[in-house]
C-alpha positions in Angstrom: 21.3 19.5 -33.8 22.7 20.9 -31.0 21.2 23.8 -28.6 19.5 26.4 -30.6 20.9 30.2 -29.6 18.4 32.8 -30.5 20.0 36.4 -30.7 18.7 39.4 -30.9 20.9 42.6 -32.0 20.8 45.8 -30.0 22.5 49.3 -30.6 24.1 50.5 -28.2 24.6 54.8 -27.6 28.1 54.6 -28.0 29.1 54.6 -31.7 31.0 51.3 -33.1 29.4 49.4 -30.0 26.9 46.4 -30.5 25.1 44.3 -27.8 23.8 40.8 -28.8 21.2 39.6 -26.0 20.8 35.5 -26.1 18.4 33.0 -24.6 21.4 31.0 -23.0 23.7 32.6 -20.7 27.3 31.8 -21.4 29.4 33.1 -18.4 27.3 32.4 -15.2 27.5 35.6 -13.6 31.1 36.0 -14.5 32.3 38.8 -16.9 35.0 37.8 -19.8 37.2 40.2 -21.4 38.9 39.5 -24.6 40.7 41.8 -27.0 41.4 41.3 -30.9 45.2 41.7 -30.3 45.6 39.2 -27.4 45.4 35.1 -27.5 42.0 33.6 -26.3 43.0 30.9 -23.6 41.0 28.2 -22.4 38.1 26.4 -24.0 34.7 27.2 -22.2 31.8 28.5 -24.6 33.0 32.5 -24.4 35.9 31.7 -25.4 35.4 29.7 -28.5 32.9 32.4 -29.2 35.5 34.9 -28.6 37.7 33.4 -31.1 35.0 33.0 -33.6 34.5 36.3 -33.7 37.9 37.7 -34.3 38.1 35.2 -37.0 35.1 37.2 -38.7 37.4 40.4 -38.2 36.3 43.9 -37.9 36.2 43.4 -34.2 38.5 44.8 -31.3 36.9 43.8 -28.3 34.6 41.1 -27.2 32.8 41.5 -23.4 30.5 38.6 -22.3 28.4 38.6 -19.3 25.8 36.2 -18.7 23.8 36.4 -21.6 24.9 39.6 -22.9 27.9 40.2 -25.5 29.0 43.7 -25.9 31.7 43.7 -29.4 33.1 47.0 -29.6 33.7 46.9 -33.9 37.3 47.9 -35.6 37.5 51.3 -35.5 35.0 53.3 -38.4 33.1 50.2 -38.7 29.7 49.2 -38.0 29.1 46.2 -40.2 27.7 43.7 -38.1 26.7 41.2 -41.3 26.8 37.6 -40.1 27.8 38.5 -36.2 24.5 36.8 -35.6 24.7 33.8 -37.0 28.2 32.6 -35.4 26.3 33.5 -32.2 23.3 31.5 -33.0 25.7 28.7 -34.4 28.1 28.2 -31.1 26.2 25.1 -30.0 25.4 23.8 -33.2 27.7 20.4 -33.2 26.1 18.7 -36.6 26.6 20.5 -40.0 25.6 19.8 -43.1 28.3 16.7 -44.3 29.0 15.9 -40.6 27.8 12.7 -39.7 25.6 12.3 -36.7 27.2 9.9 -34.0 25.5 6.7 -33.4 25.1 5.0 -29.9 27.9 2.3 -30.5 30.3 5.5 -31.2 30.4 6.1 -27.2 30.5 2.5 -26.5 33.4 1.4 -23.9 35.7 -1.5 -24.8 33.4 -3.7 -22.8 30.1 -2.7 -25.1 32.3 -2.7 -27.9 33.0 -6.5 -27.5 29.6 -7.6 -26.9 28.1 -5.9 -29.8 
């Protein structure tokens, strides 16, 4: 459930660089800079990304605009195994073992009683 991402990987001509192009656009027209060695503020969708993928390691840098993110890899790297798939899973809310809400979940105190 959730909004499927699809993503498709692109090498860039700069060694240790990777660019991910995605059918949803993340940042608007906004850019967002985030580094590996720096805290990732605020909650929006780049930046739980963001987070995500310094959680993978092997990344430095993470630079999102619109619907492109451009990771600049640790240094000698240029495994990109599974970088995909926490893209494609940022809008997935319901995982296996998570149960799906119901309707009387988001009921108010008012619905609540009546039911």
């Amino acid at each position: 459930m959730g909004q499927p991402v699809s993503v498709i990987e692109k090498p860039s001509s700069r060694p240790g660089v990777v660019r991910y192009e995605l059918n949803r656009v993340l940042t608007g027209m906004g850019h967002e800079r985030y580094r590996a060695d720096r805290p990732v503020e605020g909650d929006r969708p780049p930046d739980e990304l963001a987070r995500r993928l310094f959680a993978r390691g092997g990344i430095d840098a993470v630079h999102v605009n619109s619907n492109v993110i451009t990771l600049d890899l640790a240094k000698g790297s240029a495994d990109t195994d599974g970088i995909a798939d926490i893209i494609e899973d940022l809008y997935t809310h319901y995982r296996p073992g998570v149960p799906v809400p119901s309707p009387e979940d988001f009921a108010t105190g008012e619905e609540a009683d009546a039911g």
